[in-house]
C-alpha positions as CSV (number, residue, x, y, z in Angstrom):
1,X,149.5,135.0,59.4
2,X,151.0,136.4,62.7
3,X,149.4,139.6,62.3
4,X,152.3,141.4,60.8
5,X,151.9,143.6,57.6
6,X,153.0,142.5,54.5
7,X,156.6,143.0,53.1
8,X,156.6,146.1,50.9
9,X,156.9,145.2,47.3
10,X,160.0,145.5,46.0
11,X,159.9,146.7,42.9
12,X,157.7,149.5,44.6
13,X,159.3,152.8,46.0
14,X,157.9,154.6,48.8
15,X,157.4,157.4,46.6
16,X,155.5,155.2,44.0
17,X,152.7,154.1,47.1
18,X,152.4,157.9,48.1
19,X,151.8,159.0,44.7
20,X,148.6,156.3,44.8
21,X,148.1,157.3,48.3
22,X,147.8,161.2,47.2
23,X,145.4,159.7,43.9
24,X,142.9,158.0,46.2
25,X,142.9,161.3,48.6
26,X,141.9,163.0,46.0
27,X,139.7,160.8,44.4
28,X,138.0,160.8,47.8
29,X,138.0,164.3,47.7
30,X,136.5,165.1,44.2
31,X,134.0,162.6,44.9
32,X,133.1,163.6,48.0
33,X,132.6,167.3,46.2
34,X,130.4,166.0,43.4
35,X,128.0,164.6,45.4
36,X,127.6,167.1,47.8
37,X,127.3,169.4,44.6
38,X,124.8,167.4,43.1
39,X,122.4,167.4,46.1
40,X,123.0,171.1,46.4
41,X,121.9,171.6,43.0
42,X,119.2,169.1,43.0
43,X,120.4,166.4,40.5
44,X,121.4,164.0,43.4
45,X,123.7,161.0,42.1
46,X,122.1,157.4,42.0
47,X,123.7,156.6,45.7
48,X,122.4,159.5,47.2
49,X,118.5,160.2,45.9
50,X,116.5,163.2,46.4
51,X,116.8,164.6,50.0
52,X,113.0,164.0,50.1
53,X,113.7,160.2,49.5
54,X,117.0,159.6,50.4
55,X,118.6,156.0,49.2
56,X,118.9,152.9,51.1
57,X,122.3,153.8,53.4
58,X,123.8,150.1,51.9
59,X,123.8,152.8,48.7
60,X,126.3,154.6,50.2
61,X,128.6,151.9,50.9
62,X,129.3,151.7,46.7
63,X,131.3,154.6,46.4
64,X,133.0,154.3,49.9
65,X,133.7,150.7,49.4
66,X,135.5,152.2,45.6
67,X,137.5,154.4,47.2
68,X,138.0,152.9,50.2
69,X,139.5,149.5,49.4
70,X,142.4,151.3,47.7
71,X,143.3,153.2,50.2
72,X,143.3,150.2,52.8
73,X,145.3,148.2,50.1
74,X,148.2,151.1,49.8
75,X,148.5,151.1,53.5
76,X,148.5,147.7,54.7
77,X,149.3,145.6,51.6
78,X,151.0,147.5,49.0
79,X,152.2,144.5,46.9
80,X,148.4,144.5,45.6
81,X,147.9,148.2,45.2
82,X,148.3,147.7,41.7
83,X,145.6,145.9,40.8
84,X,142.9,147.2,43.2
85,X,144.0,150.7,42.1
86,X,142.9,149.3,38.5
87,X,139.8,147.4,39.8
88,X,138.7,150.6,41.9
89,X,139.4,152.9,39.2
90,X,137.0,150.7,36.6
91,X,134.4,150.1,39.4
92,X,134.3,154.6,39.4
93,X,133.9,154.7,35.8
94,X,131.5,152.2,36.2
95,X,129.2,153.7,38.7
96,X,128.8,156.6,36.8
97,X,127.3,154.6,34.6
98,X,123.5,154.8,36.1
99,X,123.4,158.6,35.9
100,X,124.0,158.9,32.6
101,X,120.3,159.0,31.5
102,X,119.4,161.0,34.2
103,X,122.1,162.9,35.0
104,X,124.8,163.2,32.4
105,X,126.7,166.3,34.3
106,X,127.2,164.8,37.3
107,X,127.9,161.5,35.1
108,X,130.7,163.3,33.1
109,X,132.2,164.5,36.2
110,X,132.4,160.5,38.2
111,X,133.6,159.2,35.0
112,X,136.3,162.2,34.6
113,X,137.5,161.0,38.3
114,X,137.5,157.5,37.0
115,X,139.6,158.5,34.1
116,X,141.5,160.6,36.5
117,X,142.0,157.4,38.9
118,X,143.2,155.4,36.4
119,X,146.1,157.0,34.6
120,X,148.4,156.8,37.6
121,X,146.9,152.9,38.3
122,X,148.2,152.4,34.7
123,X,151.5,154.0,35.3
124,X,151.8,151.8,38.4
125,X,151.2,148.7,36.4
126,X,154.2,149.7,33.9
127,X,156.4,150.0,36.6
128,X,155.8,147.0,38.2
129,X,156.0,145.1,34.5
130,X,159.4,146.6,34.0
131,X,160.8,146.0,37.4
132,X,159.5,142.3,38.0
């Protein structure tokens, strides 16, 4: 296109995009502070490995790509932020998914954020269904 950002969605409010906005934050946030927790305690989660042998950094670009992609969606093209939201909520719960052998604590706590992620993604939805 022309380089211009896409035309806000009508049937979302500015206040709508900031409560997704204020989800990713802190989905960023929490986990941001569960993997720095889980290295701390020595369980590291699958994208980070023991600090002895640390995973490939491509690794790290999983969760950042998850939590990123929202956030870059409810800022530049919000009449997608929907369905990213839901897509980057069900990639989190998915990712928990290796450490659940291995690590079922720190596990628990990605899936909780997923869980977390996902309610407002689904309230989002609703909104846009009865709006359209």
């Amino acid at each position: 296109m022309n380089g211009e950002p896409a035309a806000p969605d009508p049937t979302m409010s500015d206040g709508w995009r900031t409560v997704a906005f204020i989800t990713w934050i802190a989905v960023f946030a929490s986990v941001l502070a569960v993997s720095i927790s889980s290295r701390t305690i020595g369980r590291p989660i699958w994208w980070l490995g023991p600090s002895s042998n640390p995973t490939p950094l491509y690794y790290l670009l999983i969760p950042v790509l998850i939590v990123g992609t929202p956030l870059y969606v409810i800022i530049q093209r919000p009449h997608r932020m929907v369905r990213v939201g839901l897509i980057g909520s069900l990639a989190l719960l998915v990712s928990a998914m290796p450490d659940f052998g291995s690590n079922p604590a720190i596990a628990i706590a990605i899936f909780t954020i997923g869980i977390a992620a996902l309610g407002p993604s689904i309230a989002l939805l609703q909104v846009q269904r009865k709006y359209r």
